[in-house]
C-alpha positions as CSV (number, residue, x, y, z in Angstrom):
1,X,-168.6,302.0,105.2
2,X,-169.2,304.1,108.2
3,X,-166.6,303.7,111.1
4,X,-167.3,303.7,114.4
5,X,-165.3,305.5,117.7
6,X,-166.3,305.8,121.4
7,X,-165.7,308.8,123.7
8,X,-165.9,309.3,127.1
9,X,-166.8,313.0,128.2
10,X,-165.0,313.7,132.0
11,X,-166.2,316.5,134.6
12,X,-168.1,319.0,133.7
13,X,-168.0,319.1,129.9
14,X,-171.3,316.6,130.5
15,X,-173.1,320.0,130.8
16,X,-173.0,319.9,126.8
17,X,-174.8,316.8,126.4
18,X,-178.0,315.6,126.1
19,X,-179.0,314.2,129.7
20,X,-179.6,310.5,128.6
21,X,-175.7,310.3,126.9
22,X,-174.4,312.5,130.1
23,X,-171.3,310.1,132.3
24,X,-171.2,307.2,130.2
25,X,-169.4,306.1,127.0
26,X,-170.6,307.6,123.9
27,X,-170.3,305.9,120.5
28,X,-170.8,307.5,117.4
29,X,-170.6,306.6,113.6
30,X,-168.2,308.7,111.3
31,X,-166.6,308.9,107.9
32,X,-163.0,309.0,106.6
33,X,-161.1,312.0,107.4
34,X,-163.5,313.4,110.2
35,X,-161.3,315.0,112.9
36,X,-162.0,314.6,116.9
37,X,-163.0,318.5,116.9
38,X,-165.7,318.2,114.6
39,X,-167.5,314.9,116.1
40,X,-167.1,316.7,119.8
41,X,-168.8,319.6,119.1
42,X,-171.9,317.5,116.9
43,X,-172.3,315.4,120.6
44,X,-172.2,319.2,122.3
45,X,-168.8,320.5,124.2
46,X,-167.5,323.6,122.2
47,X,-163.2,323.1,121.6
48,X,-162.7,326.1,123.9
49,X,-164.3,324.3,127.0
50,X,-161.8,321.4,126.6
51,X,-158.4,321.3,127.9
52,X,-156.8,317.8,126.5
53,X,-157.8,314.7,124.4
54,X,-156.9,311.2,125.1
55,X,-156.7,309.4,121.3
56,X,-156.5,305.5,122.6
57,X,-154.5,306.9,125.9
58,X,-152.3,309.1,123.8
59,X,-152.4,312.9,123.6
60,X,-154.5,314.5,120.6
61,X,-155.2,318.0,119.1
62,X,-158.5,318.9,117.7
63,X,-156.9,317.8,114.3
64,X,-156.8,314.7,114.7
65,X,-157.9,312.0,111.9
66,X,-160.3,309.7,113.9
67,X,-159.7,306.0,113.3
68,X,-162.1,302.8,113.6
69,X,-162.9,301.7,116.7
70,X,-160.5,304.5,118.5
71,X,-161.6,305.8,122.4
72,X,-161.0,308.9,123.2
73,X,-161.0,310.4,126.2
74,X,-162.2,314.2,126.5
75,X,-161.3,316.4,129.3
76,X,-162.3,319.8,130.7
77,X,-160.3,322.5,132.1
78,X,-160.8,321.4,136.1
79,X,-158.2,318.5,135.0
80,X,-155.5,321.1,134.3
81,X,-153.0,319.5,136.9
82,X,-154.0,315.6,136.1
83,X,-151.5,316.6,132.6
84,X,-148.3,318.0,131.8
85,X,-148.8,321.6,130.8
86,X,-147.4,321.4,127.2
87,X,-149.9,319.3,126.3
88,X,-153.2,321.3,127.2
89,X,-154.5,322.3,124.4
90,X,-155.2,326.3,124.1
91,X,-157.1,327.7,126.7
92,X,-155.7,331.1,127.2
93,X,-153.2,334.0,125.8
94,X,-149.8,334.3,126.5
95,X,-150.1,337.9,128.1
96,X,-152.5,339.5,130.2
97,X,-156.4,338.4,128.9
98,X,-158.2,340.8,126.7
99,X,-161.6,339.7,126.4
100,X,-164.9,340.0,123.9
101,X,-168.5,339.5,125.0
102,X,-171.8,339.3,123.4
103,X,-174.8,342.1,123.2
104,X,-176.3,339.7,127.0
105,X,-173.5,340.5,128.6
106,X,-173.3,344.5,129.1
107,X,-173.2,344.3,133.1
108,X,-170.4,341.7,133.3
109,X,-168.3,343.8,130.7
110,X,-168.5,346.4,133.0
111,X,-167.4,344.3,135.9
112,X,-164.4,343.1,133.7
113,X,-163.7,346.5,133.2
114,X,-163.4,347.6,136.6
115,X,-161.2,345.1,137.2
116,X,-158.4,347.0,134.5
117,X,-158.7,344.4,131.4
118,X,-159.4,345.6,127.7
119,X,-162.7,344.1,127.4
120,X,-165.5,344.9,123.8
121,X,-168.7,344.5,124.0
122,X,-170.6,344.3,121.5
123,X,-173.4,347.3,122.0
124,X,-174.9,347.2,118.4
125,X,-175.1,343.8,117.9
126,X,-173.0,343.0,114.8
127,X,-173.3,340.0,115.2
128,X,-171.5,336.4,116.2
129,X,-169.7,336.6,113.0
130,X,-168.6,340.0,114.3
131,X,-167.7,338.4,117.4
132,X,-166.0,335.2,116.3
133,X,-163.5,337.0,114.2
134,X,-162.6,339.9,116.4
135,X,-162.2,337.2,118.7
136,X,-159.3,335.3,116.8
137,X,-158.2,337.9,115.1
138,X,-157.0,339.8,118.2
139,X,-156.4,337.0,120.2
140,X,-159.0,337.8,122.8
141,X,-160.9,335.2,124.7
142,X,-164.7,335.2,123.6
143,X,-167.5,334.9,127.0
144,X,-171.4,334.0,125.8
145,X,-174.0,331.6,127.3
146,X,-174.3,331.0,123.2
147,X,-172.6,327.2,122.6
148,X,-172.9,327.5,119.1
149,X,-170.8,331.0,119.3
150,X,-168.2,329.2,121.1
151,X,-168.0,326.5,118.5
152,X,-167.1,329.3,115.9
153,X,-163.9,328.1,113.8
154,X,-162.4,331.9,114.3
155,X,-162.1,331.6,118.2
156,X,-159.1,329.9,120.2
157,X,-160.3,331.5,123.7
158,X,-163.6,331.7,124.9
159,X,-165.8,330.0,127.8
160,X,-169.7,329.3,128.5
161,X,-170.7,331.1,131.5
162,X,-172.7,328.8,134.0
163,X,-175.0,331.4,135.9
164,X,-177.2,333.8,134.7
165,X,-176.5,336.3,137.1
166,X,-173.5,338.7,136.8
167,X,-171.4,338.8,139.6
168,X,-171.3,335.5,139.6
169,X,-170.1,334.9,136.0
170,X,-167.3,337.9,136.9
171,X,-166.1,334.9,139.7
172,X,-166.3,332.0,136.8
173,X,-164.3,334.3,135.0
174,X,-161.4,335.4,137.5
175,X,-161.0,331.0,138.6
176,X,-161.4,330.0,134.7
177,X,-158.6,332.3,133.8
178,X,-157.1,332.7,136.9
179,X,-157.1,336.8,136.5
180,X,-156.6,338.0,140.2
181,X,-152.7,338.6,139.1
182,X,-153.4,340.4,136.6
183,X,-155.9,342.4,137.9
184,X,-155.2,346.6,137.7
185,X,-158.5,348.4,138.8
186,X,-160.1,351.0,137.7
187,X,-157.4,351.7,134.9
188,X,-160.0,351.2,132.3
189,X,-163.0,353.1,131.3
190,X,-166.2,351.5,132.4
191,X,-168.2,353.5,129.4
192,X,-166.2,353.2,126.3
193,X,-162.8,350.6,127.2
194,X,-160.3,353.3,127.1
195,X,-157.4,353.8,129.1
196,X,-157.8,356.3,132.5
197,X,-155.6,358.3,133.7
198,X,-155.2,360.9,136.3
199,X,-155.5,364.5,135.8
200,X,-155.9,367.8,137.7
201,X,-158.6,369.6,139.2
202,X,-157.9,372.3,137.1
203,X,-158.2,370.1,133.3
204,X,-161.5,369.4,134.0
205,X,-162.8,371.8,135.8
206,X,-165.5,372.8,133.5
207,X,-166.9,369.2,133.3
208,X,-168.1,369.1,136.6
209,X,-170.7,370.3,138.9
210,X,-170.6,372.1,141.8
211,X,-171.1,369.8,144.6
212,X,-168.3,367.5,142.8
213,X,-165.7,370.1,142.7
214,X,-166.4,371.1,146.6
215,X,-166.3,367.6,147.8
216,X,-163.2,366.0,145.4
217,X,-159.8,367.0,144.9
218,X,-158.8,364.2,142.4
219,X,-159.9,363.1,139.1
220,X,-159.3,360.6,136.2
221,X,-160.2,361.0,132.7
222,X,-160.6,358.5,129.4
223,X,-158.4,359.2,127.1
224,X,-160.8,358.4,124.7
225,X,-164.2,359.4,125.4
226,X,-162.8,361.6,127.8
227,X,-165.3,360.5,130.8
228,X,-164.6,362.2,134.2
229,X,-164.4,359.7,137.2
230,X,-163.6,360.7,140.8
231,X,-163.3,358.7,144.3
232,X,-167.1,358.9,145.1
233,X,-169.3,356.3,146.8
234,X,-170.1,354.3,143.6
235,X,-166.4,353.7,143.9
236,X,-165.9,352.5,147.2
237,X,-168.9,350.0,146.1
238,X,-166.7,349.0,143.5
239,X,-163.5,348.8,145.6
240,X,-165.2,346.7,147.9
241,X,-166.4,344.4,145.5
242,X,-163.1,344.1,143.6
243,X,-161.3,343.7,147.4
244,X,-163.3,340.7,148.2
245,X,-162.7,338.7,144.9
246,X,-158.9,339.3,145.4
């Protein structure tokens, strides 16, 4: 016989489910052995959009054997000072973030970027699978307006970006993760991910055009697609952009 548990979904993780359900107890049939994890992400939230679970008002993990007639209480990441910190379930590496996004997301990868952290994105779209695994398998925390990509088994880190426009996801991002101290611009390549560093006039001397080397004196290179970058106004764009978020 079926058995039968009631959640309650707090704060914003009631942007995963259906309108009439949204801010009010939830009850839902399951069978034996079904774990909190799986019957959260049928009702909608994906397990990276949650910070901590309330099994009858005692901490769970997304393993979790669900009993008859248990409440649990689901909470997002805005609740991270309401618990202890050793008991939030993963939301974030260790070390500085390295992140993955999918083939929508080419302008805030490059924002990401600019902003010094490792960042792939996906340009020949291999894929969620692709995604998901690279995602878990090098720890790195996976961004999409895809739900179902978040829900991927593979993928401890991730987050569903709220706006549609990019700048504005780049600020979800830096509050989410809290990334402003952490942030090393303009260490990264904005064209391939690779690491910049400076180099003389004289190295690249060749790669550049006419009115670049009369006007410029210093220059950075990628070390791996080997991409010339110097202080021009496209930079002091950037510089001001990246100065305002911090």
């Amino acid at each position: 016989m079926n058995k039968k548990v009631t959640f309650s979904f707090k704060g914003e993780l009631n942007d995963f489910i259906n309108k009439r359900e949204r801010n009010q107890d939830i009850s839902r049939t399951f069978e034996a052995g079904t774990t909190v994890k799986s019957l959260i992400e049928s009702i909608g939230p994906p397990h990276p959009e949650v910070l901590y679970i309330s099994a009858n008002k005692k901490a769970a993990d997304f393993q979790y054997k669900l009993s008859n007639n248990d409440f649990i209480e689901v909470f997002p990441h805005s609740y991270k000072n309401h618990f202890p910190k050793e008991l939030h379930l993963p939301s974030i590496p260790g070390n500085c973030p390295k992140f993955i996004l999918d083939v929508h997301l080419g302008v805030l990868a490059s924002y990401i970027r600019m902003a010094g952290f490792d960042t792939l994105f996906n340009y020949e779209d291999q894929g969620d699978e692709y995604i998901a695994k690279t995602a878990g398998y090098e720890n790195r925390i996976a961004l999409s307006r895809d739900i179902g990509l978040l829900k991927r088994s593979h993928i401890t880190y991730g987050y569903w970006l709220r706006s549609q426009n990019s700048k504005n996801q780049f600020v979800e991002v830096i509050k989410r993760f809290d990334l402003k101290k952490y942030f090393k611009p303009f260490s990264r390549c904005l064209k391939c991910n690779g690491v910049i560093s400076e180099v003389t006039k004289e190295e690249i001397i060749d790669e550049i055009k006419d009115l670049t080397k009369e006007n410029y004196n210093r220059f950075w290179k990628c070390k791996a697609c080997k991409q010339v970058y110097w202080k021009g106004s496209h930079y002091d764009k950037m510089k001001k952009f990246i100065d305002e978020l911090k």
